[in-house]
C-alpha positions in Angstrom: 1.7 -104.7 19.1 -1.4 -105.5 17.0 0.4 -104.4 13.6 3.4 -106.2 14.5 1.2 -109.5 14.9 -0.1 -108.6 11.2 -3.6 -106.5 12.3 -4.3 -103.7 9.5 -5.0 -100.2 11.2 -8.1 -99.4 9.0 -9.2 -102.7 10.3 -9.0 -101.7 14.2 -12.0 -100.9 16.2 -12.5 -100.5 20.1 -14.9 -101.2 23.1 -14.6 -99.2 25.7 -15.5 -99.9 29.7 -14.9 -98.7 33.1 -14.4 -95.5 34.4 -16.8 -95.5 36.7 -17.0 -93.5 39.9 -16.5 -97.0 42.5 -15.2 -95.3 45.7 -18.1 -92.8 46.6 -15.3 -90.3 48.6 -13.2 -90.5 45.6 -14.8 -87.2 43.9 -12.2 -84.7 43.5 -9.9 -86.0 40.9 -12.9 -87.7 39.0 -10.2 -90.5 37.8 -13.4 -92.5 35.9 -13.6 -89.5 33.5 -10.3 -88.2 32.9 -9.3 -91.9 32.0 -12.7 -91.7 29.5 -11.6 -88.8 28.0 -8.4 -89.9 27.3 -8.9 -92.9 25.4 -11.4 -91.3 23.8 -9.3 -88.8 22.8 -6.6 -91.2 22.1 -8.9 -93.4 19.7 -10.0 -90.2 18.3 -6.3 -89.5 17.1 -5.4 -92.8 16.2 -8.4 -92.9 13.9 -10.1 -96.0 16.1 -13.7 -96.0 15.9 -15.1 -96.9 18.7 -18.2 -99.2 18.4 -19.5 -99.8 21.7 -18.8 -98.4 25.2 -20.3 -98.4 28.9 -18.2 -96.1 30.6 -19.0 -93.6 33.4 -21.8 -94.3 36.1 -20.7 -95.5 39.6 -20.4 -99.3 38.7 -17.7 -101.8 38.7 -17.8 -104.0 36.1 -16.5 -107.6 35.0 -15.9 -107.9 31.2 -15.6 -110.7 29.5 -14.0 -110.4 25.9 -14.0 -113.2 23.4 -11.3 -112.4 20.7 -12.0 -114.8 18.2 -15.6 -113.5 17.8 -15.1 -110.1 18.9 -18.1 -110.1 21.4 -17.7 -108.2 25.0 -20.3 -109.1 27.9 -20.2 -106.7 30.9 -21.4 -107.3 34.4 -22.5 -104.3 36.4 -21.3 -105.4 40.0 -22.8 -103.6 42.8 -21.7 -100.0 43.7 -20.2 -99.1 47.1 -23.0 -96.4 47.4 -25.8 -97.8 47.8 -27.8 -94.8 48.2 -27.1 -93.7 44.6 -29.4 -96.8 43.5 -32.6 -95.0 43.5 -31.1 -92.2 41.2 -29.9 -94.9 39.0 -33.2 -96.6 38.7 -34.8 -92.7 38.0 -32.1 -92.7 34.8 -33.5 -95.7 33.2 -31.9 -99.5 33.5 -28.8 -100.9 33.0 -29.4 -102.0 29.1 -30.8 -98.3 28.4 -27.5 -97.2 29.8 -25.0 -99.0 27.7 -24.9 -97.3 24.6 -23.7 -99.1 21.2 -23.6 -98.1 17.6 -22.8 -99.9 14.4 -20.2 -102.6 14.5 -20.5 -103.5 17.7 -22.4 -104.8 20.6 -22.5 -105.0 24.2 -24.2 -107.7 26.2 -25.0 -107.2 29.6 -25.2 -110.2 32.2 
């Protein structure tokens, strides 16, 4: 739909969120990362670069996008296990967590 409404295809880039592990019971189909992989993957063969991402964890997020600008802000909302928190701390904050590379950014709020 984007190259119908004129967008170039060397031009495209992606941010990536979700797919985190929200319902703590919900383990065996690990839905979070099977839908990471496959836009990932998908990106990948489209030749998409993405440019920033926070994906994965056990957090529900809020994401606000801004088109004109390009600019993504994610919430981290709390988890529905709390007794992962003291795991999460151990792995570092929620800015060392989201991971961004050139071209993009990610702002957490």
């Amino acid at each position: 739909m984007l190259q119908k409404q004129g967008a170039r295809r060397e031009s495209l880039q992606a941010k990536i969120f979700g797919g985190g592990q929200v319902m703590h019971n919900f383990t065996t189909m690990n839905v979070g990362e099977r839908n990471t992989r496959f836009v990932r993957d998908y990106l990948r063969t489209e030749h998409i670069p993405i440019v920033s991402e926070d994906v994965l964890d056990i957090y529900p997020r809020k994401v606000c996008y801004f088109p004109a600008s390009g600019k993504a802000m994610v919430k981290r909302l709390a988890h529905t296990h709390p007794e992962a928190l003291v795991a999460q701390e151990v792995r570092g904050n929620a800015a060392a967590v989201a991971q961004s590379t050139a071209g993009g950014s990610v702002d957490l709020f």
